[in-house]
PLY file of the C-alpha trace (Angstrom):
ply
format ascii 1.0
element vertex 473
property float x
property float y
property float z
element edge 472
property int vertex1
property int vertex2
end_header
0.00 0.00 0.00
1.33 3.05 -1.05
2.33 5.94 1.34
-0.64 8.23 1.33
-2.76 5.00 1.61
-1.41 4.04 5.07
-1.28 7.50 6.60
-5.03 7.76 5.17
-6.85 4.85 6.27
-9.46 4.57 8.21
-10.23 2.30 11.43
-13.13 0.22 11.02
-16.04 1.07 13.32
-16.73 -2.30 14.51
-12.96 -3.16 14.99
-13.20 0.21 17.00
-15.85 -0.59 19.30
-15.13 -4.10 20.11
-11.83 -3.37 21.24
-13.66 -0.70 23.92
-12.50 -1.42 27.50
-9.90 -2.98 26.62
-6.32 -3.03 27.65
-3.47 -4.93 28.12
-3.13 -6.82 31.10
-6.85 -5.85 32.32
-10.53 -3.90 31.50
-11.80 -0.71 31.90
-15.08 -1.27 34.38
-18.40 -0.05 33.11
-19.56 1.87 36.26
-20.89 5.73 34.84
-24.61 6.20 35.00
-25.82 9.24 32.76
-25.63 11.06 35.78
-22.45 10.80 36.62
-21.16 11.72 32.64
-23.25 14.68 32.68
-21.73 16.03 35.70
-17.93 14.80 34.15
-19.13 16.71 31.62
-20.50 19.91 33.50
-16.76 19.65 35.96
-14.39 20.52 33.18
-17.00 23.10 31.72
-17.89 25.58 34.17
-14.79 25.89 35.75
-13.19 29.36 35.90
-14.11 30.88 32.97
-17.49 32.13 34.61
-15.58 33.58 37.95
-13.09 35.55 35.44
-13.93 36.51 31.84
-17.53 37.55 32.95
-15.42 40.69 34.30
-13.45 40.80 30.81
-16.64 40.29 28.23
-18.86 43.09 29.97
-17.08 45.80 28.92
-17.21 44.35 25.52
-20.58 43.96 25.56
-22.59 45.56 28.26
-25.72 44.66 29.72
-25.82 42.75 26.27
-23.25 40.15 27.61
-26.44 38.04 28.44
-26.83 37.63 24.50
-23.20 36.87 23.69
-23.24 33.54 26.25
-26.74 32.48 24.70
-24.83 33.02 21.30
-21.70 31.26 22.14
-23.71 28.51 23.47
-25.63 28.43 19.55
-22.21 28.47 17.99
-20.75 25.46 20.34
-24.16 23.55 20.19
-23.35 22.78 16.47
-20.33 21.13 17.64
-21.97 19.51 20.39
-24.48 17.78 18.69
-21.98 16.05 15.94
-19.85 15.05 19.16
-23.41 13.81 20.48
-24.01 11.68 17.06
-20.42 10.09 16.98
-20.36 9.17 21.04
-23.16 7.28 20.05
-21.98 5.57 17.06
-18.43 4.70 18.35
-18.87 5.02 22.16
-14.96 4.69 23.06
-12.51 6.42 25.43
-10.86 7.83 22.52
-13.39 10.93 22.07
-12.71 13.31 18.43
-9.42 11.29 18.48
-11.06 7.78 17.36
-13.78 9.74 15.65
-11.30 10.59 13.61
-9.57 7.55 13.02
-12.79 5.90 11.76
-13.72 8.81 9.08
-10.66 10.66 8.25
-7.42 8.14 8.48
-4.29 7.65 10.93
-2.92 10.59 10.26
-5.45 12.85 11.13
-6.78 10.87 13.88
-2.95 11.64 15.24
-2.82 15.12 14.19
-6.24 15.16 16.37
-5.21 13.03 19.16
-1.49 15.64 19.71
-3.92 18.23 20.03
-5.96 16.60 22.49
-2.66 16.42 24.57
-1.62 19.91 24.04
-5.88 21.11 24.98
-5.51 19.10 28.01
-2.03 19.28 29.65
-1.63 22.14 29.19
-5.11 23.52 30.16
-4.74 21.55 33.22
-1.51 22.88 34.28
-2.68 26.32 33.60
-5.98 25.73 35.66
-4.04 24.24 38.63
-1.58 27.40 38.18
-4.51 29.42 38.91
-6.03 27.22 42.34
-3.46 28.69 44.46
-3.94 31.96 43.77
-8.25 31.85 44.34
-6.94 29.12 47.81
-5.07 32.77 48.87
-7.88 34.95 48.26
-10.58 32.75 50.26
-7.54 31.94 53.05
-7.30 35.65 52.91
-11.25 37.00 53.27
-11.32 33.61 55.87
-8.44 34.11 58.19
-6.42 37.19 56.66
-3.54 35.67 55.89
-2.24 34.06 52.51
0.23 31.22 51.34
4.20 32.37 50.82
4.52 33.36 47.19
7.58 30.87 47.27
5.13 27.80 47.09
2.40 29.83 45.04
4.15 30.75 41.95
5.78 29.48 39.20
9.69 30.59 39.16
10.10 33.65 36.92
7.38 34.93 38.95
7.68 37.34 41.44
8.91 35.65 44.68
7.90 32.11 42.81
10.27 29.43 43.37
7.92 26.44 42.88
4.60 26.29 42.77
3.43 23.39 45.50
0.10 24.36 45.83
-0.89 23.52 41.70
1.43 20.20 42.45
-1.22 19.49 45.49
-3.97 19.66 43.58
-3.19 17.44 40.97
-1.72 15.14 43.35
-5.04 15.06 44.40
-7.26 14.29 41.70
-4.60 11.83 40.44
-5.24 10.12 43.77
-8.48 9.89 43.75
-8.15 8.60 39.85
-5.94 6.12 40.81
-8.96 5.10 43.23
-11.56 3.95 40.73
-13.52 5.23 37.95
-16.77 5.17 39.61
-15.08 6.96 42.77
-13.67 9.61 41.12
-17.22 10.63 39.25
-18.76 10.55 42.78
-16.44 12.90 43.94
-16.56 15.34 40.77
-20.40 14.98 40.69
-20.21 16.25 44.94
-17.96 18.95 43.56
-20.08 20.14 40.48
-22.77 20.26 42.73
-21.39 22.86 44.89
-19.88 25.02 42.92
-23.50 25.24 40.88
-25.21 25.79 44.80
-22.30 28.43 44.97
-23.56 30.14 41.43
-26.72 29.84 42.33
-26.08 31.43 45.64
-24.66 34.46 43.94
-27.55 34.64 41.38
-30.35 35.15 44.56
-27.58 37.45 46.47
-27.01 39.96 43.39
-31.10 39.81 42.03
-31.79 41.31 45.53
-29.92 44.26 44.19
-31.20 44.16 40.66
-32.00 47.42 39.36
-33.67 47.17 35.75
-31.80 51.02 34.84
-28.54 48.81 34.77
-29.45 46.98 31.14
-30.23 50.85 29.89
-28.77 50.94 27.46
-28.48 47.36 26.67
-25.80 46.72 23.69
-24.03 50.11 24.22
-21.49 48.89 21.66
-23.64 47.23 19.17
-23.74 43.98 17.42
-19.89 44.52 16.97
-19.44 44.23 21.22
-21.59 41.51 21.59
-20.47 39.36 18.91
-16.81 40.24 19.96
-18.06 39.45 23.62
-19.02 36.31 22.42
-15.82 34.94 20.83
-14.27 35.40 24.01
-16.76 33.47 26.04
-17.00 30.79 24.06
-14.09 29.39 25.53
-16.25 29.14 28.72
-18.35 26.35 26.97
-15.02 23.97 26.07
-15.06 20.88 28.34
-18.81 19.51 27.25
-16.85 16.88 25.46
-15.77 15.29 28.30
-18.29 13.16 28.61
-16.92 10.86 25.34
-13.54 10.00 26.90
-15.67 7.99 29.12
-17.36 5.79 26.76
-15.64 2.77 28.01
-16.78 3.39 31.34
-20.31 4.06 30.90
-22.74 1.53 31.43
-24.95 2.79 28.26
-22.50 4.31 26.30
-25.04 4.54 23.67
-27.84 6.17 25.46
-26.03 8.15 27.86
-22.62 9.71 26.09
-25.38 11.89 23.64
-27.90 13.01 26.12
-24.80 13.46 28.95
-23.23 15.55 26.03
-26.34 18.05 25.35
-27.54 18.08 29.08
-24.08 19.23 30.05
-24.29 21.96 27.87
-27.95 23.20 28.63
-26.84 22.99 32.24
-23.93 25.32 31.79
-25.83 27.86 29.36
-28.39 28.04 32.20
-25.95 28.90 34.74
-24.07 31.23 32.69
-26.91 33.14 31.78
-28.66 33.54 34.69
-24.89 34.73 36.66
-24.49 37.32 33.47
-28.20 38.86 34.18
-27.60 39.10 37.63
-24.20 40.65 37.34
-25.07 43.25 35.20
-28.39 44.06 36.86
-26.96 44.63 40.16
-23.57 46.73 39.14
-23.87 49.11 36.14
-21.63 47.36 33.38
-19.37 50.73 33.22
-17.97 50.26 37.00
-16.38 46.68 35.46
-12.83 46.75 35.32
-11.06 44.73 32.44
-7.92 44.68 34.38
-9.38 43.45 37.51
-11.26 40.46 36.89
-10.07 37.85 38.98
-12.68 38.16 41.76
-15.27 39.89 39.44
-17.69 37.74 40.58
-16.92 38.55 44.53
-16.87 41.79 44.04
-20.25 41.87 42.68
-21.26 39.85 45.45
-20.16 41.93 48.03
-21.63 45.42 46.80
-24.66 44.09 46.40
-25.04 43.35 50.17
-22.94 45.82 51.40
-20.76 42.87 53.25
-17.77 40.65 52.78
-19.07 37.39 53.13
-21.33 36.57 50.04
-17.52 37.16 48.36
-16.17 34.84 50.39
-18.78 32.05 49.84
-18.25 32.88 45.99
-14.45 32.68 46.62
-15.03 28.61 47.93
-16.94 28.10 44.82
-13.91 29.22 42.59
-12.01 26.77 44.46
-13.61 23.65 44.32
-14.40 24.67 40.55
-10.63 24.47 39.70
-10.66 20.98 41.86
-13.48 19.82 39.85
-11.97 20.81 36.45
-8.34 19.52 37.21
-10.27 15.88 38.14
-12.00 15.83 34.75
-9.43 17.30 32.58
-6.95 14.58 33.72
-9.34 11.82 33.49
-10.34 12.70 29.87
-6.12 12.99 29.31
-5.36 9.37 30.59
-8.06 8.04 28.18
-7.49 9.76 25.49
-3.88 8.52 25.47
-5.11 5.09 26.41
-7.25 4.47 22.89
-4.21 5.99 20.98
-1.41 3.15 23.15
-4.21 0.54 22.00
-4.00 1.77 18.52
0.53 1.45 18.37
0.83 5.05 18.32
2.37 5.70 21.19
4.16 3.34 23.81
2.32 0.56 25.28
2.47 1.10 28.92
-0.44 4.03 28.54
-2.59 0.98 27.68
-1.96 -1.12 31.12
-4.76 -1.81 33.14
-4.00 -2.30 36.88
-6.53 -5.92 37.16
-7.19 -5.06 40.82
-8.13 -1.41 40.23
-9.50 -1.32 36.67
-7.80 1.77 36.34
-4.16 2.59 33.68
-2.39 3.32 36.45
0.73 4.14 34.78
-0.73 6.09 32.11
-2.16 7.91 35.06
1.21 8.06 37.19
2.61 9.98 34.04
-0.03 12.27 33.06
0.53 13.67 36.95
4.34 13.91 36.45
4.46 15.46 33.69
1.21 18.27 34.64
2.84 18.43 38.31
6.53 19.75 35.98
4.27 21.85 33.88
2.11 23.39 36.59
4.89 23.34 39.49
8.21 25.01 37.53
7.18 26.66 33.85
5.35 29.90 33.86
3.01 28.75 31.10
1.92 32.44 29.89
-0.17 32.87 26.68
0.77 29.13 25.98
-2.18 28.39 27.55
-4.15 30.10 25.42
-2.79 28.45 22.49
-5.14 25.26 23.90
-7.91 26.51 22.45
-6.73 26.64 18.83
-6.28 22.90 19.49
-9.68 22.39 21.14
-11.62 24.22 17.72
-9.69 21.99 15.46
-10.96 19.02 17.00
-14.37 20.24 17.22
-14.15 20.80 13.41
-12.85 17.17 12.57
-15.77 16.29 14.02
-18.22 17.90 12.77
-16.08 16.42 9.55
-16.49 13.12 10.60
-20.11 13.46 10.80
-20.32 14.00 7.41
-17.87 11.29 6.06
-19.62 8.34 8.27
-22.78 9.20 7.00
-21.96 9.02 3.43
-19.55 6.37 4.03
-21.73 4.07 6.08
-25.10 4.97 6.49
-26.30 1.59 7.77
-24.25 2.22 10.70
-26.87 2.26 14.06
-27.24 5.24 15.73
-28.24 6.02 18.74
-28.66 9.61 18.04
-28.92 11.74 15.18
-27.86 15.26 14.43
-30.93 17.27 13.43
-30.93 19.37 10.29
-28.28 17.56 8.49
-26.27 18.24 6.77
-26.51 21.59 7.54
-25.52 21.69 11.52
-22.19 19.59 10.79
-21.64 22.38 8.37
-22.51 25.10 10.31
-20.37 23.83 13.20
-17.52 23.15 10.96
-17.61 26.65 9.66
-18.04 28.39 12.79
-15.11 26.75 14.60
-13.11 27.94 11.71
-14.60 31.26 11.69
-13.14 31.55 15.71
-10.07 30.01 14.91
-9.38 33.06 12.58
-10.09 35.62 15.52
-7.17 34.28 17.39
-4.02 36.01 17.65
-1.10 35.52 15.95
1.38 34.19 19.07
-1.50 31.82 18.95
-1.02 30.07 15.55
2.40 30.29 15.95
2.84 27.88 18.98
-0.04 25.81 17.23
2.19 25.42 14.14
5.10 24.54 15.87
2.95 21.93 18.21
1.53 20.56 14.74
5.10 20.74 13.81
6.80 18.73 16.77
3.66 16.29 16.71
4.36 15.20 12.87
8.11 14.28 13.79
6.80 12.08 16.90
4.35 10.46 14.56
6.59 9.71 11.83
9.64 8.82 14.51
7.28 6.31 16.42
3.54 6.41 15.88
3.73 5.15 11.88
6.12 2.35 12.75
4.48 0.98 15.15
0.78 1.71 14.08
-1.13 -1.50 14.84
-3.50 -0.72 11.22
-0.37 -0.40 9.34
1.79 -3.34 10.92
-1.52 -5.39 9.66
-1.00 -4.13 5.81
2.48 -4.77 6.24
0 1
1 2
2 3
3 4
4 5
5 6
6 7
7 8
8 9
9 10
10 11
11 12
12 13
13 14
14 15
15 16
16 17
17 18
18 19
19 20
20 21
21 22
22 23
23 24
24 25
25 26
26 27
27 28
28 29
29 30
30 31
31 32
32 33
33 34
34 35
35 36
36 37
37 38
38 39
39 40
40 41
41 42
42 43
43 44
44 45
45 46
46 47
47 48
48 49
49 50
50 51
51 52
52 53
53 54
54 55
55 56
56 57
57 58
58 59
59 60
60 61
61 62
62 63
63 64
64 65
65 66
66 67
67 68
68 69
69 70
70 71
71 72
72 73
73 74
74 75
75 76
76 77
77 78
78 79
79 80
80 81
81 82
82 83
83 84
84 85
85 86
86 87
87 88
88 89
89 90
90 91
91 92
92 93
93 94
94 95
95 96
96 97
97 98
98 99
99 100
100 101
101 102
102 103
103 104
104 105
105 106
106 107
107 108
108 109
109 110
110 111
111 112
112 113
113 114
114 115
115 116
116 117
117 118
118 119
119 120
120 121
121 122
122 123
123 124
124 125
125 126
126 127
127 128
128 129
129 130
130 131
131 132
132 133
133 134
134 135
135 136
136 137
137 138
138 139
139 140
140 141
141 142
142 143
143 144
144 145
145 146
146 147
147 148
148 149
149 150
150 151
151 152
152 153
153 154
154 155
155 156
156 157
157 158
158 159
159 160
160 161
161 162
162 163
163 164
164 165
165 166
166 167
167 168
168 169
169 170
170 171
171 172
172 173
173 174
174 175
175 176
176 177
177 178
178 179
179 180
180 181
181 182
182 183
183 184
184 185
185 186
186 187
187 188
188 189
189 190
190 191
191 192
192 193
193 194
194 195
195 196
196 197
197 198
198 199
199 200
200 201
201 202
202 203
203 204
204 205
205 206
206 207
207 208
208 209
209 210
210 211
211 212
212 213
213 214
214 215
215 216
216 217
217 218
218 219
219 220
220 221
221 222
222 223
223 224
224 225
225 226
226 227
227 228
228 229
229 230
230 231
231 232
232 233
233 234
234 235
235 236
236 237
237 238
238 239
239 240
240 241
241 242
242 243
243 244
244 245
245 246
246 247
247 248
248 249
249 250
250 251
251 252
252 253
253 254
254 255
255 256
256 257
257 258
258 259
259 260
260 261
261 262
262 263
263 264
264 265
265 266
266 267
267 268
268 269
269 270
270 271
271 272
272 273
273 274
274 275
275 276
276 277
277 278
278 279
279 280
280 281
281 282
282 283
283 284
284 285
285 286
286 287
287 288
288 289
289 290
290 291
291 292
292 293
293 294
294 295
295 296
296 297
297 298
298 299
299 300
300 301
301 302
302 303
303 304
304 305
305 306
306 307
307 308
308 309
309 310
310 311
311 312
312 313
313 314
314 315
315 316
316 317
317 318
318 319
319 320
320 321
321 322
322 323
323 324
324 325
325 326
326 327
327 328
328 329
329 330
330 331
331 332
332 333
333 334
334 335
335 336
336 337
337 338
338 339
339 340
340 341
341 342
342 343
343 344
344 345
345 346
346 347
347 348
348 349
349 350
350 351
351 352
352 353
353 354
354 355
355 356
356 357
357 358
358 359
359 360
360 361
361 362
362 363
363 364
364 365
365 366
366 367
367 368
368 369
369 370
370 371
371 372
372 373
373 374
374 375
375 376
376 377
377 378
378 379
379 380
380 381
381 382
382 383
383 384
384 385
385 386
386 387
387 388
388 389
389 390
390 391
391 392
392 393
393 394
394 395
395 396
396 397
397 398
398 399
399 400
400 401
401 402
402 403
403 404
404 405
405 406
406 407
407 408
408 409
409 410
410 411
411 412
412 413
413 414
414 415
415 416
416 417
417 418
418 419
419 420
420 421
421 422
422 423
423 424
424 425
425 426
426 427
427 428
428 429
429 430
430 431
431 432
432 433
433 434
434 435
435 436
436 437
437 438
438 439
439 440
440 441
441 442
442 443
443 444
444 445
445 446
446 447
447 448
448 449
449 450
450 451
451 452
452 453
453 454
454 455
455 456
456 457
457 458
458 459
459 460
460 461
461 462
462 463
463 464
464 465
465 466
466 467
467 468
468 469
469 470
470 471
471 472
């Protein structure tokens, strides 16, 4: 088979699913109700995003920020329901990654699959960055004192030297990981909860102070703010995919991963849009300050009663957010990586099941040491923001993939259909690329060198040792 053929072809579906669950040495364990993998998918959603760029997109916006998070939840809904179609078609742990390796070919199932890694480590690090400084502020409004900036930061930073507290929490979640499946979505689903109470809590604190004058006048900007407003919220909705890395933990993958997938999402555009109304109608959006947005949502809280402690309750919810997010983030990571050791492309040991725990333990054990160096030493900077680029490519392969598997194999079963087809694959497609041109250039530049350093790896290791190509060989 000639070159192009091999780093083209496709995975068969059925080969895909059969070999779901399974790794060497042991099984995944099918414990996940649809519960559970709507709140995985609801944990590494609303995460930080609402407690910060809420203060950023306002003064895009205005009162009109309301519109740009029900838009940005249109514009990743397209998206949302092709991931919904394809979870239930190919219900693996492998998420856009084996998506892609059924309807677009090895190489841009890899291509897919590197960005995956770069979206999640990265993100992860970056969140966990973050937890120490939000743990300071609520030790702070709690017991007025905060954590040395030695153990806080990351060196390069000022007074950083390492940053233990970002190492602590991913310790953590890889702990409780390492536990069980079903163990760890108990304990993200106890976490999601909360931090929704803790939204909530803020919604009925700030309406008492609602004052209707404060959406006059309500797009100040025009269509130009909000739609701007929007492109930078949007990022607030990544994470409802989280869901499909668990398809080999579910016990009705088929059922569940699709309705986890669109619930998740509902759930967050609810919250969002009910903390944006209440935000704006209790502080007029002129007094927000762009540069100050870190405890936006505290700040809020706090004028609107006159007191300190609603922004110290909101303060606890930003923390157990970033908990909750670093949990699901490194769960979808570890499976991710295990459906692409099953398929040769990277080493084997990612594909190890511990028999006693059901768990990849060492997959596991190395995702944490190498987030713990990213998170604990490297001042990650706008390289974090470079994640998204990754994350809107592979929403657009699969809205892609959509499209090929029902032309190429329309007898397939489905559990769930994208309405309007073709047109929302199309639409979604389109509109991821039509964000991925707002980004900056520093942005593209680390994703082209990522792409760049990814292609090397894959034709160094991944294409010699491809288990689809050793079987044409």
């Amino acid at each position: 088979m000639a070159l192009a053929g091999r780093l083209f072809r496709t995975k068969p579906t059925e080969l895909i699913v059969a070999e779901g669950g399974h790794g060497e040495g042991g099984e995944l364990r099918r414990t996940m109700s649809l519960w559970q993998l709507t709140l995985f998918s609801v944990g590494a959603t609303l995460g930080t995003g609402i407690f910060v760029i809420l203060g950023q997109a306002v003064p895009k916006a205005g009162p009109a920020v309301v519109v740009a998070f029900a838009l940005a939840a249109i514009t990743a809904l397209f998206s949302a329901l092709s991931y919904a179609e394809l979870a239930g078609t190919i219900p693996v742990s492998g998420s856009s990654y084996s998506y892609a390796y059924a309807t677009l070919g090895e190489l841009v199932a890899w291509i897919c699959g590197w960005c995956l890694m770069l979206e999640y480590a990265v993100s992860v690090a970056a969140v966990a960055v973050g937890w120490g400084e939000y743990l300071n502020s609520f030790l702070n409004s709690l017991f007025g004192f905060t954590l040395p900036d030695a153990i806080t930061r990351s060196p390069g930073q000022d007074g950083g030297v390492v940053n233990l507290t970002a190492i602590v929490i991913v310790a953590l979640a890889t702990w409780l990981l390492l536990y069980g499946a079903s163990e760890s979505a108990t304990a993200n689903a106890f976490f999601v909860l909360i931090k929704i109470a803790v939204l909530l809590f803020f919604c009925v604190v700030t309406f008492t102070a609602f004052r209707a004058g404060n959406l006059s006048p309500f797009a100040p900007l025009g269509v130009a703010g909000i739609t701007a407003a929007a492109s930078q919220v949007f990022f607030s909705y990544i994470g409802f995919d989280a869901a499909s890395t668990a398809g080999e933990e579910a016990k009705n993958p088929k059922r569940d991963l699709p309705l986890a997938i669109i619930l998740s999402l509902a759930i967050v555009t609810v919250v969002y849009v009910l903390v944006a109304l209440a935000a704006v109608g209790a502080m007029p959006w002129t007094d927000f300050d762009p540069q100050n947005t870190e405890a936006s949502l505290s700040y809020v809280a706090n004028l609107a009663v006159g007191a300190t402690w609603p922004g110290l309750i909101v303060s606890f919810g930003a923390v157990i957010a970033i908990a909750s997010v670093v949990l699901t983030v490194i769960y979808g990571q570890t499976r991710i990586l295990f459906a692409m050791s099953r398929d040769g492309l990277i080493p084997r040991i990612f594909q190890r099941v511990n028999p006693r725990r059901q768990v990849p333990v060492a997959n596991t054990l190395i995702v944490f040491a190498f987030i713990s160096v990213l998170a604990g030493l490297v001042p990650l900077g706008q390289l974090a923001e470079a994640t998204s680029i990754g994350t809107l490519f592979a929403f657009a392969i699969v809205n892609v993939g959509v499209l090929v598997l029902r032309y190429r194999s329309p007898e397939l079963p489905r559990s769930f259909r994208t309405p309007l087809f073709p047109a929302t694959p199309v639409l979604g497609a389109i509109l991821c690329v039509v964000v991925m041109a707002g980004l900056a250039g520093v942005t593209w530049l680390a994703f082209g060198l990522w792409m760049l350093v990814g292609l090397i790896c894959y034709f160094l290791y991944g294409y010699g040792h491809s288990r689809l190509n050793a079987e044409v060989r």
